[in-house]
Structure formats: structure tokens, C-alpha cells
C-alpha positions in Angstrom: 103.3 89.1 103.6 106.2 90.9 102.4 104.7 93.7 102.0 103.6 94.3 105.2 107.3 93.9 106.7 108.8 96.2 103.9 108.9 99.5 102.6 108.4 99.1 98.2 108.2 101.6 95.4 107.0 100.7 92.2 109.9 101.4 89.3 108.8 101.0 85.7 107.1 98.0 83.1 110.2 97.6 80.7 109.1 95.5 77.5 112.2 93.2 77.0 113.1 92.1 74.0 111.2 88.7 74.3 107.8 90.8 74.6 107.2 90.1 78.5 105.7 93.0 80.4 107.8 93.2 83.6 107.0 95.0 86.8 110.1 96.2 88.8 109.7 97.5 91.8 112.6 99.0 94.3 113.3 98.2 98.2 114.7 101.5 99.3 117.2 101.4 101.9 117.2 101.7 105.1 114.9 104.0 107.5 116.2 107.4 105.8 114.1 110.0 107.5 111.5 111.1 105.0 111.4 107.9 103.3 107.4 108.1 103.0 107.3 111.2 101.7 110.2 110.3 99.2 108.0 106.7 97.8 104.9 109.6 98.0 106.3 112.2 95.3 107.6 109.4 93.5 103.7 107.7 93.6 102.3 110.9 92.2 104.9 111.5 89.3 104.5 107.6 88.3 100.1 108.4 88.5 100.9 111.6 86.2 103.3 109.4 83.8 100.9 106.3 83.1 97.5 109.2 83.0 100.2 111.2 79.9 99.8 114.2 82.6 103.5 114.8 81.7 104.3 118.4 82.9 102.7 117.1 86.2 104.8 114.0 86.3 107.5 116.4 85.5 106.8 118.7 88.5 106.4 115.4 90.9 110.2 114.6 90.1 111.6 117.5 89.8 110.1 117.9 93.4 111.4 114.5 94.5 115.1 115.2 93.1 115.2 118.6 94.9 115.3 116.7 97.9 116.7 113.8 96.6 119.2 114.4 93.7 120.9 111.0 94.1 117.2 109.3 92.8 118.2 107.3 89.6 114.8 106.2 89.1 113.3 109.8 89.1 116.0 111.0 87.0 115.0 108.0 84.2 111.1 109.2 84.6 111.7 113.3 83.7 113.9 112.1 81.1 111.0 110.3 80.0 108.5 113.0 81.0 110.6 115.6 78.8 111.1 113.1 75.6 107.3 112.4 75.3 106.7 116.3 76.1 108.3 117.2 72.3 107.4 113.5 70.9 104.2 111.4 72.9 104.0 107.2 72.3 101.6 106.3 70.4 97.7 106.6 71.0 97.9 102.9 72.2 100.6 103.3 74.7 99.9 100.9 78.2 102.6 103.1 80.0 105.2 99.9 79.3 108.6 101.0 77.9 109.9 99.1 75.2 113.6 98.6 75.7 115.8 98.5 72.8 119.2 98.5 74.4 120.9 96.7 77.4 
């Protein structure tokens, strides 16, 4: 199993414009030291995100990009985080993102 060989993070469920709800996930690289810890913070912002606990999502990255200010997926999630702080999705929301731009 894959999984069991290599290190994953889960990334985000962008809705493309044909409709299809797709998981990307990330293969960080290499054995950086504190790699567990770094897929951990990121874990608990993404749990915060998809339960709308969005000033504890924002805290989780904020906390990962301290020590990691080169994370691109992180920055992308307290964007979010502060965008749905002013203006939530709607009541329906599955924690997908619609895209509307390439």
C-alpha cells in the first residue's frame, strides 16, 4: 500500500467546473525534520475548516506558517478561513470549493 511507504497530507475538494468532487492530496518532500508535526497542524486546521470552526482553523495555520512560511497550501486555507469569517458558504456547504477560475 502506498500509504504505508509514504508520507500524505490531504489538500482540498475543488468542485471543477464539470461538477466532480476531487480529492487532492500532497506528497511532501523529503524527510524535513518536523515533517509530522508539520502534516499534524495542517490535520487540525483542515478538521476546524470542514467543522466551520474558522478562528480555530485560522489559529492551526497561522501556527503551521510560523514555522513554515513557505506552505502554499496553508496560505490558500487562512485565506479561506478569513473570507468565510466576514462572509460563510451557504448552510449546505460539504466543505468542497467550487472553483470558478483556472
Amino acid at each position: 500500500m502506498v500509504a504505508a511507504a509514504y508520507s500524505f497530507r490531504h489538500q482540498h475538494r475543488p468542485l471543477c467546473i464539470r461538477a466532480h468532487d476531487l480529492r487532492v492530496y500532497l506528497q511532501p518532500e523529503g524527510d524535513a525534520p518536523g515533517l509530522e508535526t508539520r502534516i499534524e497542524y495542517f490535520a487540525q486546521g483542515r478538521a476546524c475548516y470542514r467543522e466551520r470552526r474558522w478562528r480555530d482553523a485560522e489559529i492551526a495555520f497561522q501556527r503551521l506558517l510560523k514555522l513554515w512560511p513557505e506552505d502554499c497550501p496553508a496560505h490558500m486555507y487562512l485565506n479561506r478561513c478569513r473570507e468565510y469569517l466576514v462572509s460563510g458558504p451557504e448552510e449546505n456547504w460539504d466543505g468542497v470549493h467550487v472553483m470558478t477560475q483556472k
